[in-house]
N, CA, C and O of each residue as an XYZ file, in Angstrom:
368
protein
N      75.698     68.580    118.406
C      77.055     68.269    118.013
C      77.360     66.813    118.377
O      76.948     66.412    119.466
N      78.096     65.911    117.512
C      78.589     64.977    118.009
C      80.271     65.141    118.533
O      80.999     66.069    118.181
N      80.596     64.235    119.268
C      81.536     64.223    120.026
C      82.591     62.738    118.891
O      82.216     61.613    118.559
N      83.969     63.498    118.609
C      84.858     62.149    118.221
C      85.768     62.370    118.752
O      86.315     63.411    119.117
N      86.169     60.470    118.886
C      87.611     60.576    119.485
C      87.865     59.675    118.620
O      87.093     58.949    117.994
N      89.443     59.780    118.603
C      90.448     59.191    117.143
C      91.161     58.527    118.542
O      90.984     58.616    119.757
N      92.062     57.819    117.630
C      93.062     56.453    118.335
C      94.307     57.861    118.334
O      94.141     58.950    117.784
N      95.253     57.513    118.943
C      96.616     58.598    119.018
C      97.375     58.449    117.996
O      97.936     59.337    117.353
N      97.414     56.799    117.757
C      98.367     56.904    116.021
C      97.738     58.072    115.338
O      98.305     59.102    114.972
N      96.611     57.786    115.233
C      95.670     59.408    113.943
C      97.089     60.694    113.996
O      97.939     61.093    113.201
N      96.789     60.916    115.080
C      97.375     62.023    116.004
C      98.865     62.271    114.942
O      99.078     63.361    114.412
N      99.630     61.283    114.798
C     100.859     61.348    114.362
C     100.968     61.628    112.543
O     101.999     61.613    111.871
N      99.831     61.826    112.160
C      99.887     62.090    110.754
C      99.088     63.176    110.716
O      99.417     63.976    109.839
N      97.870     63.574    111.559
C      97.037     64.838    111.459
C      97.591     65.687    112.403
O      96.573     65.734    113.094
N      98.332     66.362    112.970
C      99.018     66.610    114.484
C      98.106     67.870    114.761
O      98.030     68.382    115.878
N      97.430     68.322    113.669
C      96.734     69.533    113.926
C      95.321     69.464    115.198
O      94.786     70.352    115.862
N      95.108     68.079    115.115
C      93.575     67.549    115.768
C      93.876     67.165    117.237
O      92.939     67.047    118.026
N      95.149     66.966    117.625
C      95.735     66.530    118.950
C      95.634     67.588    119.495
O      96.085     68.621    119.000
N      94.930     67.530    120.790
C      94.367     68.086    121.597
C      93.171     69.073    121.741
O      92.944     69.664    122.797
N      92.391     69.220    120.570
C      91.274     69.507    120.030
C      90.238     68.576    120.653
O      90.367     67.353    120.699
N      88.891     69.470    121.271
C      87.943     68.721    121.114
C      87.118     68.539    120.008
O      86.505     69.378    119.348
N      87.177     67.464    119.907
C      86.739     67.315    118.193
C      84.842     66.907    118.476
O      84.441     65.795    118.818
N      84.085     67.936    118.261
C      82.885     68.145    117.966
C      82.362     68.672    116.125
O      83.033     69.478    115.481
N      81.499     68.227    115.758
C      81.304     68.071    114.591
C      79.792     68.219    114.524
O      79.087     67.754    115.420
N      79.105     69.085    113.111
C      77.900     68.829    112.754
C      77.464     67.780    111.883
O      77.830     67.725    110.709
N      76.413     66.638    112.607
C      76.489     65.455    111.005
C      74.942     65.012    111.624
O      74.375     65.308    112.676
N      74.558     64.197    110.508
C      73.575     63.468    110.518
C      73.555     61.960    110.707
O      72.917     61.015    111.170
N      74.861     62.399    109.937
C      75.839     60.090    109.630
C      76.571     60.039    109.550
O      77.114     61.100    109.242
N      77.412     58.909    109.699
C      78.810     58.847    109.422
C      79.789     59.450    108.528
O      80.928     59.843    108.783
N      78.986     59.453    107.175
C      79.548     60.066    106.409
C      79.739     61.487    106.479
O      80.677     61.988    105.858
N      79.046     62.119    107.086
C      78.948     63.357    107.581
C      79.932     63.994    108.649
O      80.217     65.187    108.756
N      80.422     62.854    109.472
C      81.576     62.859    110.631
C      82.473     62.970    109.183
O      82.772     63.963    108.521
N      82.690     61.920    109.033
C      83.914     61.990    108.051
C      84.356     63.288    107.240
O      85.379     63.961    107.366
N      83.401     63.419    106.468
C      82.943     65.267    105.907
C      83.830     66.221    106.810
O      84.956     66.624    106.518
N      83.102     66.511    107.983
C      83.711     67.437    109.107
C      85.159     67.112    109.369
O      85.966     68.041    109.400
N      85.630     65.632    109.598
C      86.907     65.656    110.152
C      88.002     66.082    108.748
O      89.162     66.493    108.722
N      87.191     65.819    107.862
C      88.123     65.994    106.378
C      88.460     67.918    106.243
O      89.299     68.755    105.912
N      87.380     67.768    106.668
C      87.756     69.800    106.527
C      88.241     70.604    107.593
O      88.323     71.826    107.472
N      88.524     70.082    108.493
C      89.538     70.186    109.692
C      91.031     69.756    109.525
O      92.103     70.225    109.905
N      90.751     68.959    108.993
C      92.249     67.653    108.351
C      92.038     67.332    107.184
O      91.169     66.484    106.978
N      92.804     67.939    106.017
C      92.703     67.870    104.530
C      93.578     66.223    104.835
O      94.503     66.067    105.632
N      92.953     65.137    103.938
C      93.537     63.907    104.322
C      92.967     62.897    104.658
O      92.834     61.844    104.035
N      92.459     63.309    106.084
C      92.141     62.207    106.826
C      90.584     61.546    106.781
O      90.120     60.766    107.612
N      90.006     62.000    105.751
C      88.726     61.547    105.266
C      89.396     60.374    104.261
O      88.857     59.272    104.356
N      90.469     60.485    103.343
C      90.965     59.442    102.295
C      91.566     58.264    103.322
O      91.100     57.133    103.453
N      92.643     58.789    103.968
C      92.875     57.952    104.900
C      92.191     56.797    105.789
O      92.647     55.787    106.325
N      90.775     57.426    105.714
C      89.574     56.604    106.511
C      89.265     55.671    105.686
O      89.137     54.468    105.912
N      89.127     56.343    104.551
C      87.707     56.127    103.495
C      88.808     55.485    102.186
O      90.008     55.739    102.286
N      88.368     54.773    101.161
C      89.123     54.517     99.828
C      88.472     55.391     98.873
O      87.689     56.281     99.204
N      88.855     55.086     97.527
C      88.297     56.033     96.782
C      86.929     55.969     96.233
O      86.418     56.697     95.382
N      86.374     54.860     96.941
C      84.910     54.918     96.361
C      83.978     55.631     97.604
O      82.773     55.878     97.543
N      84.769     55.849     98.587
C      84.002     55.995     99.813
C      83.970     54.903    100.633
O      82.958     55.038    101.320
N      84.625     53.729    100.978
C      84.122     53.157    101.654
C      85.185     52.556    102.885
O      86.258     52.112    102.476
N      84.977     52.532    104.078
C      85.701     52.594    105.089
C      86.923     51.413    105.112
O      86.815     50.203    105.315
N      87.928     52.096    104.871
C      89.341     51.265    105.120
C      88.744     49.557    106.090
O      87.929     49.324    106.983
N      89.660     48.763    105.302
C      89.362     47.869    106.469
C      90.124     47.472    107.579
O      89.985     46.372    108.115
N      91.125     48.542    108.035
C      91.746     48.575    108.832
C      91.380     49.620    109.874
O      92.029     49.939    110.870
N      90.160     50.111    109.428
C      89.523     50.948    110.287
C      87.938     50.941    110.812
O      87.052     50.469    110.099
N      87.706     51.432    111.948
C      86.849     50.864    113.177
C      85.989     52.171    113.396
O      86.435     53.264    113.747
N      84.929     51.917    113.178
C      84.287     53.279    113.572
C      82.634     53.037    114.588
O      81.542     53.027    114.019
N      82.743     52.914    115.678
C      82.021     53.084    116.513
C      81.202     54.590    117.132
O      81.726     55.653    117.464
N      79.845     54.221    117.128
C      78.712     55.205    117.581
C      78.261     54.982    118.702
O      77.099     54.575    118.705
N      78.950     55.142    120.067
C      78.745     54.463    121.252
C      79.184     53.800    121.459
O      80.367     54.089    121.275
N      79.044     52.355    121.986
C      79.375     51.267    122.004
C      79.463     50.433    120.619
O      80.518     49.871    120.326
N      78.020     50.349    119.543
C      78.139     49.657    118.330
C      78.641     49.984    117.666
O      78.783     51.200    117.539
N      79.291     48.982    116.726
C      80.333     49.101    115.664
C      79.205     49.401    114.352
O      78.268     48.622    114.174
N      79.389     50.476    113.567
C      79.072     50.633    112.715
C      78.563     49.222    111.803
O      79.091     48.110    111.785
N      77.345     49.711    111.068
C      76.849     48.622    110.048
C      77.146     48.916    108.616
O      77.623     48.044    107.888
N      76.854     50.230    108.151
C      77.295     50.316    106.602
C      78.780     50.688    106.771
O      79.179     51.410    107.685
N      79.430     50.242    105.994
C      80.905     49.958    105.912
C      80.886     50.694    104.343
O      81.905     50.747    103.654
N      79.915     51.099    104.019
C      80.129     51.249    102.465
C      79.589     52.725    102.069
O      80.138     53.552    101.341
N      78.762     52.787    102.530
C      77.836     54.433    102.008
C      78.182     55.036    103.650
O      77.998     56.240    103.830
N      78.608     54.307    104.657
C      78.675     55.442    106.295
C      77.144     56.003    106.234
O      76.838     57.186    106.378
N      76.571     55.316    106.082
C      75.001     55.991    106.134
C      74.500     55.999    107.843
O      73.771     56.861    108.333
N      75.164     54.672    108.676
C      74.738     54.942    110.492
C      74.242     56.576    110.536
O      74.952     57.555    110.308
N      73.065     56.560    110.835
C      72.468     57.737    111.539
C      73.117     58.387    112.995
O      73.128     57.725    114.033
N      73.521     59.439    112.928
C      74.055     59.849    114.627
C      73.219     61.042    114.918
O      72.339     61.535    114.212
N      73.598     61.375    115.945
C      72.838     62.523    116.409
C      73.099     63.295    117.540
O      73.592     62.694    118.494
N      72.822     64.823    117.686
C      73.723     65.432    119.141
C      73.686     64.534    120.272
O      72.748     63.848    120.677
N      75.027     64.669    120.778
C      75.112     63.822    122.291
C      76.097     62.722    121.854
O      77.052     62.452    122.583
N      75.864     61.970    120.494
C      76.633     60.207    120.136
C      77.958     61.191    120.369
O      78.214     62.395    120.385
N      78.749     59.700    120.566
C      79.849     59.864    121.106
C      80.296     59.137    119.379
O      79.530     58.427    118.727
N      81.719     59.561    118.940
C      81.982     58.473    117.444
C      83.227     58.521    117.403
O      84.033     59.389    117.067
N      83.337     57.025    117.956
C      85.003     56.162    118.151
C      85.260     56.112    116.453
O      84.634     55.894    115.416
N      86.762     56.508    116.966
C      87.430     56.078    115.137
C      88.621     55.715    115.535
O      89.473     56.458    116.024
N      88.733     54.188    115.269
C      89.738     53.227    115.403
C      90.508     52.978    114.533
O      89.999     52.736    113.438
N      92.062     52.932    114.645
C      92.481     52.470    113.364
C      93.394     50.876    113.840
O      93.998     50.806    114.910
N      93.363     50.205    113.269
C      94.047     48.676    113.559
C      95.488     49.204    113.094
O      95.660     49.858    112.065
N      96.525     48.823    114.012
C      97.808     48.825    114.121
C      98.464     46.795    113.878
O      98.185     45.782    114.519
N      98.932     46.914    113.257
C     100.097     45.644    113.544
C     101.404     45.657    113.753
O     101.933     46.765    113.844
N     102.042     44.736    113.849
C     103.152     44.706    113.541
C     104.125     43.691    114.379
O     103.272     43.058    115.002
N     105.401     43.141    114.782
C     105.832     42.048    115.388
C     107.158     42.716    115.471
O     108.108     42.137    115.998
């Protein structure tokens, strides 16, 4: 199983995933995404645009490294990775 943790904003549009340990079966990123989408109808589009490819306001770390395909989520993971999902906030 991999292990994800979401930023808390997430939290305020999926409210179903707050306080869930969020463990998942995947191979790759795209596969996290997969799992969190069928837990949370949504939050795979939210991540992702409509071609599939990761918002650019969003951050998706496998450990420490920041993801490399930004486009197919192809990063390989595997039981044990830990998979940060960041979302960039602004505002003034």
């Amino acid at each position: 199983m991999v292990q994800v943790q979401l930023t808390r904003h997430l939290f305020a549009f999926f409210p179903q995933l707050e306080g869930q340990t969020l463990e998942v079966e995947a191979t790759d990123v795209a596969g996290v995404v997969r799992a969190l989408e069928a837990r949370a109808p949504g939050l795979g589009f939210y991540l992702c645009d409509e071609r599939g490819r990761l918002r650019p306001h969003v951050n998706i770390f496998i450990g420490n490294a920041l993801i490399r395909d930004r486009r197919q989520l192809s990063d390989a993971v595997k039981a044990g990775d830990k998979v940060s999902i960041l979302q960039a906030l602004s505002g003034g």
